[in-house]
C-alpha positions as CSV (number, residue, x, y, z in Angstrom):
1,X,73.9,95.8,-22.8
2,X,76.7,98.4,-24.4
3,X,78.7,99.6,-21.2
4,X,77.6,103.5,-21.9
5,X,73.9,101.9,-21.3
6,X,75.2,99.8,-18.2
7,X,77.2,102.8,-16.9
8,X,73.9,105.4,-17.1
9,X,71.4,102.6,-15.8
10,X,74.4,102.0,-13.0
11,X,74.4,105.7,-12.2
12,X,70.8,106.7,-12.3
13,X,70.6,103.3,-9.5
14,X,72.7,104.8,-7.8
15,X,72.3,108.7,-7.5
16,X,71.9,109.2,-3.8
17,X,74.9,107.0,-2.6
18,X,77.1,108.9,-5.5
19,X,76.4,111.7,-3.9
20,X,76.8,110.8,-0.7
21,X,79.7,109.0,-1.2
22,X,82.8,112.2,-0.6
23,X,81.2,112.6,3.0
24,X,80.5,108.8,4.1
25,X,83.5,108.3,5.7
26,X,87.3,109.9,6.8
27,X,89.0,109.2,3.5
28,X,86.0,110.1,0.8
29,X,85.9,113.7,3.0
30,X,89.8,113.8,2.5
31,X,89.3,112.6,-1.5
32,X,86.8,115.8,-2.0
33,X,89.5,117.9,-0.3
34,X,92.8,117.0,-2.1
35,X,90.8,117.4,-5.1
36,X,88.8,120.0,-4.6
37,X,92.1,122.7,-3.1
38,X,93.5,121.6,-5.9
39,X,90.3,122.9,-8.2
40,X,90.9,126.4,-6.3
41,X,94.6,126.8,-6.6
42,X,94.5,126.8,-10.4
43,X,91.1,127.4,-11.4
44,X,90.4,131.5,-11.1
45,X,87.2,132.4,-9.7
46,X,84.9,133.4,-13.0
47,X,86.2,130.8,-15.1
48,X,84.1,128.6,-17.6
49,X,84.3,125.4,-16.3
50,X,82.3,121.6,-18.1
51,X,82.6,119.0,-15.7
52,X,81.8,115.9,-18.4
53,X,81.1,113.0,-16.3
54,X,79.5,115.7,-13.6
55,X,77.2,113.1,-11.7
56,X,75.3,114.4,-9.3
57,X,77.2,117.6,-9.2
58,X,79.2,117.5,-5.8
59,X,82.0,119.7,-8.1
60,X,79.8,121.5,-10.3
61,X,78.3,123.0,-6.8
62,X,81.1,123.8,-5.4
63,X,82.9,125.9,-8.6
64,X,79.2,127.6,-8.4
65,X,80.2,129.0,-5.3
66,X,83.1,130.4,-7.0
67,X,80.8,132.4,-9.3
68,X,82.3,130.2,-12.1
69,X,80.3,129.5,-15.0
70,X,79.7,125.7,-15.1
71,X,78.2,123.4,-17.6
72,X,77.4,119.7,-16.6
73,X,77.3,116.4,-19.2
74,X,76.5,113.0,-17.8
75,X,75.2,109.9,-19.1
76,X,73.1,109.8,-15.9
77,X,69.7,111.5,-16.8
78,X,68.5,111.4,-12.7
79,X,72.2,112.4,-11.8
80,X,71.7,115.4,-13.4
81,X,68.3,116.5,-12.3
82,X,69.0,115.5,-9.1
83,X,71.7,118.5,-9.4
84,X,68.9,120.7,-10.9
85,X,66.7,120.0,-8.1
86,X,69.2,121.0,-5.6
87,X,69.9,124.5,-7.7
88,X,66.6,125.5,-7.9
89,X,66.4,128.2,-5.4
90,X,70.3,128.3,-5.7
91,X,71.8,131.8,-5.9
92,X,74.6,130.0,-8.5
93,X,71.7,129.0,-10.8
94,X,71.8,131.8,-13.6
95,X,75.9,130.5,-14.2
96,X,75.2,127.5,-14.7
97,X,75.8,126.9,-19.0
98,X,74.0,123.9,-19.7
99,X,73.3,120.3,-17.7
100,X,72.6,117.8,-20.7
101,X,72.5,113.9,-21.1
102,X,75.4,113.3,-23.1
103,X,78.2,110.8,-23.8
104,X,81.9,112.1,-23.3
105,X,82.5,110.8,-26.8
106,X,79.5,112.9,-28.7
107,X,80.6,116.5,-27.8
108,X,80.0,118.0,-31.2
109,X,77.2,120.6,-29.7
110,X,79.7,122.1,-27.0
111,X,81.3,124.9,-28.9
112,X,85.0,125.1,-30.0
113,X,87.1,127.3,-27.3
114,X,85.0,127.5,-25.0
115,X,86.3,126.6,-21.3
116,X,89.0,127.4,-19.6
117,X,88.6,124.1,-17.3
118,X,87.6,120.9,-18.1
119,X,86.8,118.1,-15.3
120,X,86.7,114.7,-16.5
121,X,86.5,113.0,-12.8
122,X,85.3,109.3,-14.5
123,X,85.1,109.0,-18.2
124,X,88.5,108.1,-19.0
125,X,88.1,105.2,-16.6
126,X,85.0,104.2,-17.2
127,X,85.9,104.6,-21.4
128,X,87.2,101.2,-21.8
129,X,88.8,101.5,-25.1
130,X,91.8,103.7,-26.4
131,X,90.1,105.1,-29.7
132,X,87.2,106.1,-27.5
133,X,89.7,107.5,-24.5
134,X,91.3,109.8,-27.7
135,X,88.1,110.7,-28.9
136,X,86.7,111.9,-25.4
137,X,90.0,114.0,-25.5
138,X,90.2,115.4,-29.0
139,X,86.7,116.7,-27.6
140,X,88.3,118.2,-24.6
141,X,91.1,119.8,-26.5
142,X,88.6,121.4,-29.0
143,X,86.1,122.7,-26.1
144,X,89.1,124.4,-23.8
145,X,90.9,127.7,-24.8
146,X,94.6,127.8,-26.2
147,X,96.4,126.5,-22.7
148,X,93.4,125.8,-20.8
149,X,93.6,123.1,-18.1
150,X,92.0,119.2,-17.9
151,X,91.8,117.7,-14.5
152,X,91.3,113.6,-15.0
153,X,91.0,111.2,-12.3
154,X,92.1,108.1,-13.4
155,X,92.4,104.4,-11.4
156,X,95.2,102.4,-10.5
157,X,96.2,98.8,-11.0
158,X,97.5,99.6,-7.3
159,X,96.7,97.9,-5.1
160,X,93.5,96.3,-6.4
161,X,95.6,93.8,-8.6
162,X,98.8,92.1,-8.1
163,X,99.6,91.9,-11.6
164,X,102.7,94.2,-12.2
165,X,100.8,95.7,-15.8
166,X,101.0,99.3,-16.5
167,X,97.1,98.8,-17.2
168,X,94.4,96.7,-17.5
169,X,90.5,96.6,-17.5
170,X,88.7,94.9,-14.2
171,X,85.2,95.1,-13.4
172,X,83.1,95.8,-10.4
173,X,79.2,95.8,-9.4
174,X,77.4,98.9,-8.9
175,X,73.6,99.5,-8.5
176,X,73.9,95.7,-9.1
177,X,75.3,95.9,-12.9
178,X,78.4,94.9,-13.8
179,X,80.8,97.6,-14.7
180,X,84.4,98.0,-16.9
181,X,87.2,100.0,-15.9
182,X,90.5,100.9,-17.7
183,X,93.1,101.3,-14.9
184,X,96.9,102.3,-15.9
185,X,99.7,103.6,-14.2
186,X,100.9,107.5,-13.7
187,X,103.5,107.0,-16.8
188,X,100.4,105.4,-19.2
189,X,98.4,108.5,-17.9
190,X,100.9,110.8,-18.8
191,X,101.7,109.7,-22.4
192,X,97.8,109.0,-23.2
193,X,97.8,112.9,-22.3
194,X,100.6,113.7,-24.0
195,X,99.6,111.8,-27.3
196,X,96.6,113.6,-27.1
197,X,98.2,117.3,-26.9
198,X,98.3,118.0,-23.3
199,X,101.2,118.4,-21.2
200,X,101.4,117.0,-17.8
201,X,101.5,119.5,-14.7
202,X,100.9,117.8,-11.8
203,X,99.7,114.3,-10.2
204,X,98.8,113.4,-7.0
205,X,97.8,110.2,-5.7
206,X,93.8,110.4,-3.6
207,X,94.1,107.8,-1.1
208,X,97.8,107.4,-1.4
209,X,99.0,105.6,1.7
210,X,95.2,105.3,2.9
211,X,94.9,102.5,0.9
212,X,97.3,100.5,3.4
213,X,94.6,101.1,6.3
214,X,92.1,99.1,7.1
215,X,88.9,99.7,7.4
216,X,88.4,99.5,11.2
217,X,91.3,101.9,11.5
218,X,90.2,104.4,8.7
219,X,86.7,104.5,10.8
220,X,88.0,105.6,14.1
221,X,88.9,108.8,12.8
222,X,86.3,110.8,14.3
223,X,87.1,113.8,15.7
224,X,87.9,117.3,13.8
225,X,91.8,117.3,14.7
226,X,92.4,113.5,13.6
227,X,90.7,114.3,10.4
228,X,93.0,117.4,9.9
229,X,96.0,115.2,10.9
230,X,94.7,113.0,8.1
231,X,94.0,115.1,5.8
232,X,97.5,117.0,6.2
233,X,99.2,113.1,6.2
234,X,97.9,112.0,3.1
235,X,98.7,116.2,1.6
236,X,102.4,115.4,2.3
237,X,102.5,112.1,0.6
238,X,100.3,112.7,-1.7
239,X,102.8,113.7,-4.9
240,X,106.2,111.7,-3.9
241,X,107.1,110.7,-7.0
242,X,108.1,107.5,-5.8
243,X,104.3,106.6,-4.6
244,X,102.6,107.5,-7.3
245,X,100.1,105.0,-8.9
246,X,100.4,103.4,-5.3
247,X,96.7,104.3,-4.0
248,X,93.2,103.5,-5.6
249,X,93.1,106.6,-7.9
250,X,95.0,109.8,-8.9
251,X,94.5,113.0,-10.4
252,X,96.5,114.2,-13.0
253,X,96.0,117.9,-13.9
254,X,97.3,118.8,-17.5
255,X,97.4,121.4,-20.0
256,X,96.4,121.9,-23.8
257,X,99.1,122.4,-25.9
């Protein structure tokens, strides 16, 4: 099966537990909120915002809120109406552009200039290959306004293999199917954006020293004021240069030049 077909069967398997999955536990509640303050500090409230690789729409819903003017692309056709089912007696509703089955790498029916944010929270992971990476952001660059702003999550080698390469493709099982992803280092991030036209701004790491805490440990934080001692932990640590790359994923927020 071609990987876009694995990735939208893996994703419309697994709708519910995608959404669910930034409130499960301590550390996907702290992922939504390093990312998410981050989302408020540079996007304005108002802005035209496409979130390609939307999901369920845990992002989409929230820049809503911020009377933004959203529009939603996945390859996930149940993902998406999953988020239209939840908007249908939403206030947000009338801003939201469009929410359309597409692939981040067939944009041509988003029009030129359009955004002045773009979220790409999986694609450039789950794109495997470099000429289809570029592609996805020649479309990005073409869709945003003169300076306007890409926020890309990206994975790590760190720590999920031992290898000591900049990047490489591993694979896990979702929903059951067996899915690629293209992990790389902050400096690979940085020149894949800069090759492409965007300079880099800013980087922080999501789980950052998280990911040296087990499981058991993670789960026994319970109670409002260890999750905000958690939270405000993995803040401060979260951009020192020397840990970046060392955590599970990172965000890396860039501008088109």
């Amino acid at each position: 099966m071609p990987y876009r077909q694995t990735i939208a069967a893996a994703y419309d398997a697994g709708v519910e537990e995608e959404y669910n999955r930034l409130t499960e536990t301590p550390l996907r509640e702290a992922e939504y909120q390093l990312i998410v303050e981050l989302l408020d500090e540079y996007i304005h409230r108002g802005s035209v915002v496409i979130d390609i690789g939307s999901g369920p729409g845990r992002y989409a819903e929230h820049l809503l809120q911020r009377n933004c003017r959203v529009g939603l692309i996945d390859l996930s056709a149940k993902s998406l109406k999953a988020f239209s089912d939840r908007m249908e007696d939403s206030c947000n509703s009338d801003n939201i552009i469009f929410n359309r089955v597409s692939c981040a790498t067939q944009l041509d029916w988003v029009d030129d200039c359009l955004a002045d944010a773009i979220l790409l929270m999986g694609p450039l992971y789950h794109l495997v290959s470099d000429k289809h990476r570029n592609l996805t952001l020649a479309n990005c660059k073409r869709i945003l306004k003169p300076g306007g702003l890409l926020f890309t999550v990206f994975l790590s080698p760190f720590p999920v293999v031992n290898s000591g390469l900049d990047s490489i493709i591993t694979h896990t099982n979702f929903q059951g199917y067996d899915v690629p992803q293209f992990r790389c280092m902050p400096g690979i991030a940085k020149k894949i954006m800069k090759n492409n036209g965007f300079d880099t701004l800013r980087i922080r790491n999501i789980e950052g020293i998280a990911s040296f805490m087990s499981i058991e440990t993670i789960s026994e934080i319970i109670t409002t004021d260890k999750k905000s001692d958690f939270l405000n932990t993995l803040r401060k640590t979260s951009e020192t240069e020397k840990r970046l790359g060392m955590t599970h994923q990172y965000l890396i927020i860039t501008k088109s030049i």
